[in-house]
C-alpha positions as CSV (number, residue, x, y, z in Angstrom):
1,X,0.0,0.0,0.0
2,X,3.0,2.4,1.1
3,X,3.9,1.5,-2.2
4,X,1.4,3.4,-4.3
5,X,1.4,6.5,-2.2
6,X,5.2,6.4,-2.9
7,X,4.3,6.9,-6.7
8,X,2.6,10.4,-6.0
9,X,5.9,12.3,-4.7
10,X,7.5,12.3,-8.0
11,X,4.0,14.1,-9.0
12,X,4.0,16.3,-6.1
13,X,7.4,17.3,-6.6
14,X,6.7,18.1,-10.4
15,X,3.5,19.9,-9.3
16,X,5.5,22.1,-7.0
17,X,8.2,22.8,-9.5
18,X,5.2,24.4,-11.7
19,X,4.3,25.9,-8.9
20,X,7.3,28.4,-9.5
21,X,6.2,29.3,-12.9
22,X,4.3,33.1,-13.0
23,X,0.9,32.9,-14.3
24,X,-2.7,32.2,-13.9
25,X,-2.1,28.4,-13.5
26,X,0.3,28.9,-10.4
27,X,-2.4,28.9,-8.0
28,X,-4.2,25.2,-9.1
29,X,-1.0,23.1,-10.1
30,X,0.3,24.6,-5.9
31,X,-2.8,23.4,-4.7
32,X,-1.9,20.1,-6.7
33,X,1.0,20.1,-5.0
34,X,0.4,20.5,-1.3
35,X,-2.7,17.9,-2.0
36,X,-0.3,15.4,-3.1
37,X,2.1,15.5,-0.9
38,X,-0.5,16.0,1.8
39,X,-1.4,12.2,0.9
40,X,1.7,11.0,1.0
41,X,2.2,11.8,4.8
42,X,-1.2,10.0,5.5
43,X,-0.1,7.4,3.6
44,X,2.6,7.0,5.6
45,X,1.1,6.8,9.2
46,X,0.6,2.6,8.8
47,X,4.7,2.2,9.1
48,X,4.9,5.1,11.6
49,X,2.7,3.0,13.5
50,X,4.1,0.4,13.2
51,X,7.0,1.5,14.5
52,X,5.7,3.3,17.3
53,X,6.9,6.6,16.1
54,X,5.2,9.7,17.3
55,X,6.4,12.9,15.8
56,X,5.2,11.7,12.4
57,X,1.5,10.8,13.3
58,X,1.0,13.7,15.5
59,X,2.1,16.2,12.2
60,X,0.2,14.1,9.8
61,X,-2.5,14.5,11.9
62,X,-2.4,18.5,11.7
63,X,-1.6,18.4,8.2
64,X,-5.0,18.1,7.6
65,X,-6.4,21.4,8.4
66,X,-2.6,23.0,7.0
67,X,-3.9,21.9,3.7
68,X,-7.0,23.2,4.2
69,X,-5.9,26.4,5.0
70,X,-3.8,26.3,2.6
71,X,-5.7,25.8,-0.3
72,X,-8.0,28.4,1.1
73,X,-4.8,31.2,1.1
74,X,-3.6,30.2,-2.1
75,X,-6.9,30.9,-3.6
76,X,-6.5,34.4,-2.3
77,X,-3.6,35.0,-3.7
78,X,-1.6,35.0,-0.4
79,X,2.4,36.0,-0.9
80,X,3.4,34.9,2.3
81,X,2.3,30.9,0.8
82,X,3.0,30.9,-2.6
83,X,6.8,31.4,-0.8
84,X,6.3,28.8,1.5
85,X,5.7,27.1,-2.3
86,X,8.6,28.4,-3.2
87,X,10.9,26.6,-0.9
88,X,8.8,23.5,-0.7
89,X,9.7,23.4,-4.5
90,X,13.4,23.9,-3.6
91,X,13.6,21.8,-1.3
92,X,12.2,18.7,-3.3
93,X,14.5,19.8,-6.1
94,X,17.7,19.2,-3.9
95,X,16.2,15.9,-2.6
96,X,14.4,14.3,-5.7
97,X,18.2,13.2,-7.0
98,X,18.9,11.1,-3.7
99,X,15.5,9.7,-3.4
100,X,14.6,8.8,-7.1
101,X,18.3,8.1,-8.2
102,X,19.6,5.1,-6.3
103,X,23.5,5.5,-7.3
104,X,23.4,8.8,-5.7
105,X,20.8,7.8,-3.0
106,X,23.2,5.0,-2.2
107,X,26.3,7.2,-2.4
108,X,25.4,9.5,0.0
109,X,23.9,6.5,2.3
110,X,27.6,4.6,2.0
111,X,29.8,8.2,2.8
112,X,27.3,8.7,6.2
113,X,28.2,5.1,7.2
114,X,31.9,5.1,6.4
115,X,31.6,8.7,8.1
116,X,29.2,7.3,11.3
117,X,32.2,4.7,11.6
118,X,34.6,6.9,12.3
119,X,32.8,8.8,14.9
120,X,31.8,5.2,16.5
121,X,35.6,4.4,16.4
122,X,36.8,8.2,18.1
123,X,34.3,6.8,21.0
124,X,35.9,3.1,20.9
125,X,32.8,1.3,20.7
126,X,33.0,-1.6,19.1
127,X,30.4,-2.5,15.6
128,X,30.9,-4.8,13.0
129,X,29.8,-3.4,9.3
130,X,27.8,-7.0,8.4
131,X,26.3,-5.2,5.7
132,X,27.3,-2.3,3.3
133,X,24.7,-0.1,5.4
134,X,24.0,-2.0,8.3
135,X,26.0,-2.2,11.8
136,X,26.3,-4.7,14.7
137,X,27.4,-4.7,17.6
138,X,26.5,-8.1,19.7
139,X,23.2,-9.1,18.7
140,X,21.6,-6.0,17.7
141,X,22.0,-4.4,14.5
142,X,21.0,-0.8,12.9
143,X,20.4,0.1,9.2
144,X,21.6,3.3,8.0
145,X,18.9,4.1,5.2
146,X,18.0,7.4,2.9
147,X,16.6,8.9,6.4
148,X,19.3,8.5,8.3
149,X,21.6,10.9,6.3
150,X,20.1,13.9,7.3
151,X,19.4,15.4,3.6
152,X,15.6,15.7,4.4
153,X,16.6,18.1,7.0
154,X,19.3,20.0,5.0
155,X,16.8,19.9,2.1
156,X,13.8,21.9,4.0
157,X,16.3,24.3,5.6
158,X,17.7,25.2,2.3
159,X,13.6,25.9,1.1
160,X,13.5,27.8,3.7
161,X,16.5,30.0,3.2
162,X,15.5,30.2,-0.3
163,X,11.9,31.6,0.3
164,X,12.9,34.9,0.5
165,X,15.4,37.2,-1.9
166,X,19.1,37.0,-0.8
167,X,22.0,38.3,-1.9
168,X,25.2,36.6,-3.0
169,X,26.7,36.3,0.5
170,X,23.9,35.1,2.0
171,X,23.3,32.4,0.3
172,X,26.8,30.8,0.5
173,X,26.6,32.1,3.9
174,X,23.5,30.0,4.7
175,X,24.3,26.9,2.7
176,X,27.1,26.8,5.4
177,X,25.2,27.5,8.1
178,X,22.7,24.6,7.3
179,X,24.7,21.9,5.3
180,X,28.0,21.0,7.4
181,X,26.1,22.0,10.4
182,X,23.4,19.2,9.6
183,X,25.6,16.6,8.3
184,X,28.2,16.0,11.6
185,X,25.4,16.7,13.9
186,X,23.0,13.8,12.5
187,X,26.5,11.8,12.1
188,X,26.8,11.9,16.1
189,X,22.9,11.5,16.2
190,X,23.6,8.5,14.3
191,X,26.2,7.3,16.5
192,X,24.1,8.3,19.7
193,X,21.1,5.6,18.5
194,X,23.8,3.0,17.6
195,X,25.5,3.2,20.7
196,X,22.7,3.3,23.2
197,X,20.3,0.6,21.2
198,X,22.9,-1.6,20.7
199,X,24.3,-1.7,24.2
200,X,20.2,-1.3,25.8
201,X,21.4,1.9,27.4
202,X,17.9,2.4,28.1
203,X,16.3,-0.9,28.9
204,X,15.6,0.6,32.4
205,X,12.8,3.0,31.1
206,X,9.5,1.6,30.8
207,X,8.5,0.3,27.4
208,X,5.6,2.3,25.8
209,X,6.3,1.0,22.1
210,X,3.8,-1.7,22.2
211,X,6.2,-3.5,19.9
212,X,7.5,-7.1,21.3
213,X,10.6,-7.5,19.6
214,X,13.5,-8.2,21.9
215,X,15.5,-4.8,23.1
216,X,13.3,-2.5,20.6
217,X,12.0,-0.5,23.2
218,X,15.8,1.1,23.7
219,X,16.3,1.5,19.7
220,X,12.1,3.1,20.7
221,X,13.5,5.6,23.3
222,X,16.6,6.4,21.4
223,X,15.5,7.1,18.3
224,X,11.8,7.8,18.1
225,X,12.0,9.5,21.6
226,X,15.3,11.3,22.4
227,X,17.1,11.6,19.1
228,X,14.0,13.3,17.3
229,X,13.5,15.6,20.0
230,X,16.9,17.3,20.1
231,X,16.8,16.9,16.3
232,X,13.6,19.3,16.8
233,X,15.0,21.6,19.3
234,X,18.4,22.0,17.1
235,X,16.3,22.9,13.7
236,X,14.2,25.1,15.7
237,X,17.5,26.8,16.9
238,X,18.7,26.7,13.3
239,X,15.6,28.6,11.7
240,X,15.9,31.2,14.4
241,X,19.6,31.9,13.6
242,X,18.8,32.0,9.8
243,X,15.9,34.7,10.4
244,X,19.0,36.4,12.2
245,X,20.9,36.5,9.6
246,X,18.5,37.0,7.1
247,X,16.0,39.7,8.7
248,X,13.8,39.5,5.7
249,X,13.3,35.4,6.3
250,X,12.0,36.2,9.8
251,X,9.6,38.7,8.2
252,X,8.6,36.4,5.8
253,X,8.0,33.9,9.0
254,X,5.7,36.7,10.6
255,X,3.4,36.6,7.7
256,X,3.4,33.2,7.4
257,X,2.0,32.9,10.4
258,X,-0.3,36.0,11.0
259,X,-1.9,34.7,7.6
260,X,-2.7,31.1,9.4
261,X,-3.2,32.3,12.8
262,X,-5.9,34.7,10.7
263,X,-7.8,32.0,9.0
264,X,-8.0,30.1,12.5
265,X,-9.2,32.7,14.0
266,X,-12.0,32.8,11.1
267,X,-12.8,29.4,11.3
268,X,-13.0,29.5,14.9
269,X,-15.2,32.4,14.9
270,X,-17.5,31.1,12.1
271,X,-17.7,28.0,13.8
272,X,-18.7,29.9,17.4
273,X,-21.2,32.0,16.0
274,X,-22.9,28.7,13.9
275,X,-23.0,27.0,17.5
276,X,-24.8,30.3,18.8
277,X,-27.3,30.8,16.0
278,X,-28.3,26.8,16.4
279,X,-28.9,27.4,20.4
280,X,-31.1,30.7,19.2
């Protein structure tokens, strides 16, 4: 099933590359876009499930009434979304090559596990490479896969940089700020969930991953749990020091939000007012 969701991302990502072209079309083939993609998430919640992952189905969950929203703006014409377009469109075009082309998905998979390694070797803990991608170390093992490389991340941040007009300096500016920075950091995140999985650093917590598998409720805690929450917290702190840097970005943030906080507020109120006129 996850299978023929997959299929639509190559669309979306096409739709949101028209998206970028001026003209009278730019608001249906963005609304195509966001749709799309929109679908893909839910698709997705099954295997988030499954895997007892909870960042995921909580932002699938509100991605619902985003695309709402968002539709709704984008038939109005709203600048502060058809940028948002903008660097959702960006961003897919510097991921699309590692997803859809396996040589250079696999490429940058085999540098982050030569690179995750040699960071497991400066902490002298001991893993066996049983596979080209996978590690062991005793009887566990981990799977470094597309997600695990951290080019989602660097992908979105660079959409987001790119949402506004920069100059020259900026941009190389930025692309430092986010790429390097992203890269060793989700190297020693990698690293982190190796380490404390593989040796059941956390076996002592109680297990809320309703999954059964032998020592799964460590790899639960340390990835799903403690590694996606600093990985949050650190591209939180990342966004804030880009709209630093680049005062326009956190103008364009401001917008962004005043313009959904506004049709919230609408919604809310229409809804209110209904309730009131039915109680008359």
């Amino acid at each position: 099933m996850w299978e023929m969701f997959e299929l639509l991302i190559p669309f979306s990502c096409l739709f949101f590359l028209l998206a970028q072209i001026p003209g009278r079309y730019r608001i249906y083939t963005g609304i195509i876009a966001w749709t799309s993609i929109i679908i893909v998430f839910i698709g997705g919640l099954p295997s988030w499930m499954e895997e007892s992952n909870i960042l995921y189905p909580v932002m699938a969950a509100l991605s619902i009434p985003f695309l709402i929203i968002t539709i709704k703006l984008l038939l109005k014409e709203n600048s502060a979304v058809f940028s948002l377009t903008k660097a959702a469109g960006v961003a897919f075009l510097i991921y699309a090559p590692f997803a859809f082309i396996e040589v250079i998905g696999n490429y940058l998979i085999s540098m982050v596990v030569r690179h995750t390694h040699f960071i497991l070797d400066l902490f002298c803990y001991p893993v066996t490479l049983v596979l080209w991608n996978t590690f062991q170390s005793g009887f566990f093992r981990v799977e470094i896969i597309l997600a695990c490389t951290g080019i989602q991340a660097i992908a979105i941040m660079i959409g987001v940089a790119s949402a506004v007009p920069t100059t020259t300096r900026q941009k190389v500016l930025s692309f430092f700020m986010i790429t390097p920075v992203i890269y060793i950091l989700n190297l020693f995140r990698n690293a982190g969930v190796i380490i404390t999985y593989t040796s059941q650093s956390f076996e002592w917590l109680p297990d809320i991953s309703g999954n059964s598998e032998y020592g799964y409720s460590s790899f639960f805690w340390a990835h799903n749990i403690f590694a996606e929450g600093i990985a949050l917290i650190f591209l939180v702190a990342l966004a804030y020091s880009l709209f630093r840097f680049i005062p326009s970005l956190g103008d364009f943030a401001g917008e962004l939000v005043s313009s959904y906080e506004k049709e919230i507020r609408s919604i809310v109120y229409k809804d209110t007012k209904s309730s009131e006129m039915r109680r008359d």
